[in-house]
C-alpha positions in Angstrom: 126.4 -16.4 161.8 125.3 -15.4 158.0 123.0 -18.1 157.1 120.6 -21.0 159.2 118.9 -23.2 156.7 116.0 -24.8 157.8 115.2 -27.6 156.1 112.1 -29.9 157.2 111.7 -33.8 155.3 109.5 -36.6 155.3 111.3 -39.9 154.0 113.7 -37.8 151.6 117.0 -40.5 152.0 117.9 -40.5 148.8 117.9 -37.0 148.4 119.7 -35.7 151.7 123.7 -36.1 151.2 123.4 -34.3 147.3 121.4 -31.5 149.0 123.6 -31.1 151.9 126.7 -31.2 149.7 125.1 -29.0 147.2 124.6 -26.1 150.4 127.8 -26.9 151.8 129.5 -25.7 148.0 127.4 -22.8 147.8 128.1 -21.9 151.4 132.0 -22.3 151.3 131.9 -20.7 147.2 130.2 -17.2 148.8 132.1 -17.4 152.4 129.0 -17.8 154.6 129.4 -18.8 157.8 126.1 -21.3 158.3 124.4 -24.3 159.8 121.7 -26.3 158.4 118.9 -27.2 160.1 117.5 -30.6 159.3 113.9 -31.2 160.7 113.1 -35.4 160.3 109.0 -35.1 160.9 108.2 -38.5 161.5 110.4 -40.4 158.8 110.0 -44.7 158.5 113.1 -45.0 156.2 117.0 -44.1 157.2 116.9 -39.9 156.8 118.0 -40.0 160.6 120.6 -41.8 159.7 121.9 -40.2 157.0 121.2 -37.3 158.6 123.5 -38.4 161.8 126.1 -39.1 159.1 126.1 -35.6 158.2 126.3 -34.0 161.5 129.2 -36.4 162.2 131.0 -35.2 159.2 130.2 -31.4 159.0 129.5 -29.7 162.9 127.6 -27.3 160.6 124.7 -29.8 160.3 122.1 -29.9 163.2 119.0 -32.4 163.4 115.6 -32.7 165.0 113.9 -35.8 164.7 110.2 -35.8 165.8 108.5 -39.1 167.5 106.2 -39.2 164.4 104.2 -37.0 161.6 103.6 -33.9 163.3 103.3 -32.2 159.9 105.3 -29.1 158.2 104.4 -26.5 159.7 105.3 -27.9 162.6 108.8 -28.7 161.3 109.5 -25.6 160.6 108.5 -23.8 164.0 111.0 -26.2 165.7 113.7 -25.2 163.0 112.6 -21.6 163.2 112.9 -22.0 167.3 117.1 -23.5 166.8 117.7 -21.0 164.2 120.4 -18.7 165.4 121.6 -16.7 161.7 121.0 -13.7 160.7 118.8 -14.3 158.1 117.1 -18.2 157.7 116.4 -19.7 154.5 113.9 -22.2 154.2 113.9 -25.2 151.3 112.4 -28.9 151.0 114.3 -31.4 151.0 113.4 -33.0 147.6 116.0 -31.0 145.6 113.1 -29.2 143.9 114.6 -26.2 145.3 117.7 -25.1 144.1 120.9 -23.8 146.6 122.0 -21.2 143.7 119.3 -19.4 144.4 120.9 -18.7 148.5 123.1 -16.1 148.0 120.7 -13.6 146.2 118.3 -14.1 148.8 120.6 -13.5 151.2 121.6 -10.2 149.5 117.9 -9.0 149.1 117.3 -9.6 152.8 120.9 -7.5 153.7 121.0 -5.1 150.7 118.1 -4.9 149.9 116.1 -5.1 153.8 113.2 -7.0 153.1 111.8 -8.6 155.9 110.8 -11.6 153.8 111.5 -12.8 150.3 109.6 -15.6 149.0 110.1 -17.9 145.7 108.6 -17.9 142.8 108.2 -21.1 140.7 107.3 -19.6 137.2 108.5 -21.9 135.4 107.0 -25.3 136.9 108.0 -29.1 136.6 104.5 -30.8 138.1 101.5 -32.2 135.8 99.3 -29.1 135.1 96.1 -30.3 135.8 97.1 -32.1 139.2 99.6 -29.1 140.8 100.0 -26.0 138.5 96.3 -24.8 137.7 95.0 -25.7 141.2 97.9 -23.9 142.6 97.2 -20.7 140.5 93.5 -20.5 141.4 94.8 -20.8 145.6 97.8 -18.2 145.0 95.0 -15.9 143.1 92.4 -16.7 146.5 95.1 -16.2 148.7 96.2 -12.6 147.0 93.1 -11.2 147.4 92.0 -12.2 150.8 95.4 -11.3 152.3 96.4 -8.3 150.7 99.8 -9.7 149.9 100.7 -9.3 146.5 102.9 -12.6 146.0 102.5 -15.1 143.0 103.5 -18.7 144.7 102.4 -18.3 148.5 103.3 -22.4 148.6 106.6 -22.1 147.7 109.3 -23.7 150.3 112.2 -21.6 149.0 111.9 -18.0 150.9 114.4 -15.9 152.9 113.4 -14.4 156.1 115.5 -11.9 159.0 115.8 -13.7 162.0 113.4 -11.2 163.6 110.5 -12.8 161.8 110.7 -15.9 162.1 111.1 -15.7 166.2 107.7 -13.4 166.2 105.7 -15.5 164.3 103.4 -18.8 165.4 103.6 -21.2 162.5 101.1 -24.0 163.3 98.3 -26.2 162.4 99.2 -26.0 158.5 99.7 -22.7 158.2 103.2 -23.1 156.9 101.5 -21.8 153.1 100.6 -18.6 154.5 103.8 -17.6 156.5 103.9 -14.1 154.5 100.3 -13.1 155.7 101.4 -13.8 158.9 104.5 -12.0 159.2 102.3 -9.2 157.4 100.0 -9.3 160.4 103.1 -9.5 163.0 104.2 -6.1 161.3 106.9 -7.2 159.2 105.3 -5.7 155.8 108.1 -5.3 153.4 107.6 -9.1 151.3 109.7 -9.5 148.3 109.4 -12.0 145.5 112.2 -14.1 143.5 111.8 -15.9 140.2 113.6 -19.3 141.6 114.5 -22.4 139.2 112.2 -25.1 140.0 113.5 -28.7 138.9 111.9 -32.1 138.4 111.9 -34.3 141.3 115.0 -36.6 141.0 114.4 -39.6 144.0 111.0 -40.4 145.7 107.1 -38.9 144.8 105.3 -36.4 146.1 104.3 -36.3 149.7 101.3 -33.6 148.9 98.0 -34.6 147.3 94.9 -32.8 145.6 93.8 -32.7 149.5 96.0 -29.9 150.2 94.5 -27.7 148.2 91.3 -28.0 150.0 93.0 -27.8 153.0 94.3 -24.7 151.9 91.3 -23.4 151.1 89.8 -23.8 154.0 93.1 -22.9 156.4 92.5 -19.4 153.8 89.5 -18.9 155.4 90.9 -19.2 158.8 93.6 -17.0 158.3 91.1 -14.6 157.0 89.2 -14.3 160.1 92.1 -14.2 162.5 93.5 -11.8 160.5 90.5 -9.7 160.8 88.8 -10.5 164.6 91.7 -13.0 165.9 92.3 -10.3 168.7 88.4 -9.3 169.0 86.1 -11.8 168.1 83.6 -9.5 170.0 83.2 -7.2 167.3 82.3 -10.0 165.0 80.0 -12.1 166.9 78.9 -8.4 168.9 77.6 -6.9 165.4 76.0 -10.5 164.4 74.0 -10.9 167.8 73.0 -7.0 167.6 71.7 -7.3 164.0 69.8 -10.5 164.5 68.3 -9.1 168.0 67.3 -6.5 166.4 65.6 -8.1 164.0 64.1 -10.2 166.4 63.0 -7.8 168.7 61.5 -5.5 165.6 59.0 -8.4 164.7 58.2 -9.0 168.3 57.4 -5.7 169.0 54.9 -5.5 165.8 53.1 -8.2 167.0 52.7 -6.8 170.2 51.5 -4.1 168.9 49.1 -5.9 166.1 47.4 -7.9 169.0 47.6 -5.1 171.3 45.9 -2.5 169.6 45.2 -3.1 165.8 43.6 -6.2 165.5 42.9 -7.9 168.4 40.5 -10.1 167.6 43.3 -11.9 164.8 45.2 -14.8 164.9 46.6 -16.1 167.8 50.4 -14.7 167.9 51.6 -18.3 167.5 50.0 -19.2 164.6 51.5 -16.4 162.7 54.8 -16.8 160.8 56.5 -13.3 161.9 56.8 -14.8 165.5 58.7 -17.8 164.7 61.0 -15.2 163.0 61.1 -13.0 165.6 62.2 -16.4 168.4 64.5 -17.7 166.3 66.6 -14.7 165.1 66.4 -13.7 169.1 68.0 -16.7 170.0 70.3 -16.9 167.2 71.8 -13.1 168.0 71.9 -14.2 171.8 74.0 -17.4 170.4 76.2 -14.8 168.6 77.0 -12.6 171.8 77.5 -15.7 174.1 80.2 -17.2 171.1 81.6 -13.6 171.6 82.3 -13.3 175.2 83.8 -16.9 175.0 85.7 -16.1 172.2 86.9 -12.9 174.5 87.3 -15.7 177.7 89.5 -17.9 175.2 91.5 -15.2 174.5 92.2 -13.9 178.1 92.8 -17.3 179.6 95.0 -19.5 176.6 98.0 -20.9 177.4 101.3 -22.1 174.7 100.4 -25.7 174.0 103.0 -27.9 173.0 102.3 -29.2 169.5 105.3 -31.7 168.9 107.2 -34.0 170.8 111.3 -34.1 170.1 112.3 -37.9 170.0 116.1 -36.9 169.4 118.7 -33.8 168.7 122.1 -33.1 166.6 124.7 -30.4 167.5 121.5 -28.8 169.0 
């Protein structure tokens, strides 16, 4: 199979059938054998059922429909997990993303053998001061904490190899950051594409100002996986060392103050330096003991399921 598109929604009824016909024509125009790949996380109004609808009508269409609001990056690792073509596209489901835009992805990834290609919505339909200039100042964060040189890390329109998306672990809401971590799987050859971005035709926005902190902070994470995910030793290790040191240096000056230079001083606990000296001793002992569970963790974890499956389609 050429092409599974993997497309996860949240109450996006209206939207579904011109979406599905729209990939269907773009499929059939281009010969590509496909499927599509609907993900329903947690929809109240009737996208299962027009999503049912579909399946009934074209074999291509498959469905996963999620007991509730597991969220989409969770959408997309059950999509990812079905997906059985060569190369996976991924798109929302509000007909922000355009189909056109398929078949040169699909050439880049096959021509061209990137591992991933990833939109780029230059040209931008949402209010400026709500979407766009928040969304600049995250893609610049995200550029230079991760390395990866992309302009719209948050866009849903990218291309991948089917490789990549069965080695990575999309979860929590790590769905913006799916380059850095196909970078950190190994697969390092990330492409960009201007895509047309449109105005959104049925419904509102299912994302607020919140996600933007959340990305923030899910940035940070990343980050630090990135960097001691595999050895949080060597992070909490070095911490501990430096503060025991430090510790232990102020210690051993008031030893040897009381000791030997001016015994007849201050009693050692009314000075400041040994308040120092306990707490950054029991700080760095904090930091080694954080270590070797973080090491423990590590050793002993075990896959989690993080959604439940209320139904299937052609699946």
């Amino acid at each position: 199979m050429n092409i599974s598109v993997v497309i996860p929604l949240l109450n996006e009824q209206e939207s579904l059938k011109e979406l599905h016909d729209w990939i269907a024509y773009v499929m059939q125009s281009n010969h590509f054998s496909y499927e599509i790949i609907f993900i329903d996380d947690g929809s109240t109004d009737n996208s299962w059922q027009t999503i049912k609808k579909l399946a009934s009508e074209n074999k291509a269409v498959k469905g996963i429909r999620f007991l509730k609001n597991f969220g989409k990056s969770q959408a997309l690792h059950a999509g990812f997990d079905k997906a059985v073509g060569n190369v996976v596209i991924t798109m929302d489901a509000d007909l922000q993303d355009s189909p056109e835009e398929i078949p040169e992805l699909y050439n880049m990834i096959v021509n061209d053998d990137y591992d991933l290609v990833s939109g780029w919505k230059k040209k931008r339909y949402d209010s400026v001061i709500a979407k766009n200039l928040p969304s600049k100042l995250f893609n610049w964060a995200a550029r230079k904490t991760s390395g990866v040189k992309l302009h719209d890390f948050n866009c849903g329109l990218k291309a991948y190899k089917l490789d990549v998306v069965k080695n990575i672990d999309v979860n929590g809401e790590m769905h913006r950051y799916i380059p850095v971590l196909s970078k950190n799987a190994g697969f390092t050859k990330i492409g960009e594409k201007v895509v047309q971005h449109q105005a959104r035709k049925y419904g509102v926005t299912k994302f607020g100002i919140d996600r933007f902190i959340h990305g923030f902070l899910d940035l940070i994470t990343i980050w630090f996986l990135s960097r001691f995910g595999k050895r949080p030793m060597h992070l909490f290790g070095a911490l501990g060392v430096i503060m025991f040191i430090i510790g232990f240096g102020f210690a051993f000056y008031l030893g040897i103050d009381k000791l030997f230079l001016n015994p007849t001083g201050r009693l050692i606990t009314q000075r400041p330096q040994f308040f120092i000296a306990l707490t950054t001793m029991i700080i760095g002992t904090q930091f080694f003991v954080a270590g070797f569970l973080g090491e423990i963790i590590l050793r002993t974890k075990q896959g989690k399921k993080r959604y439940t499956v209320k139904d299937n389609l052609n699946l």
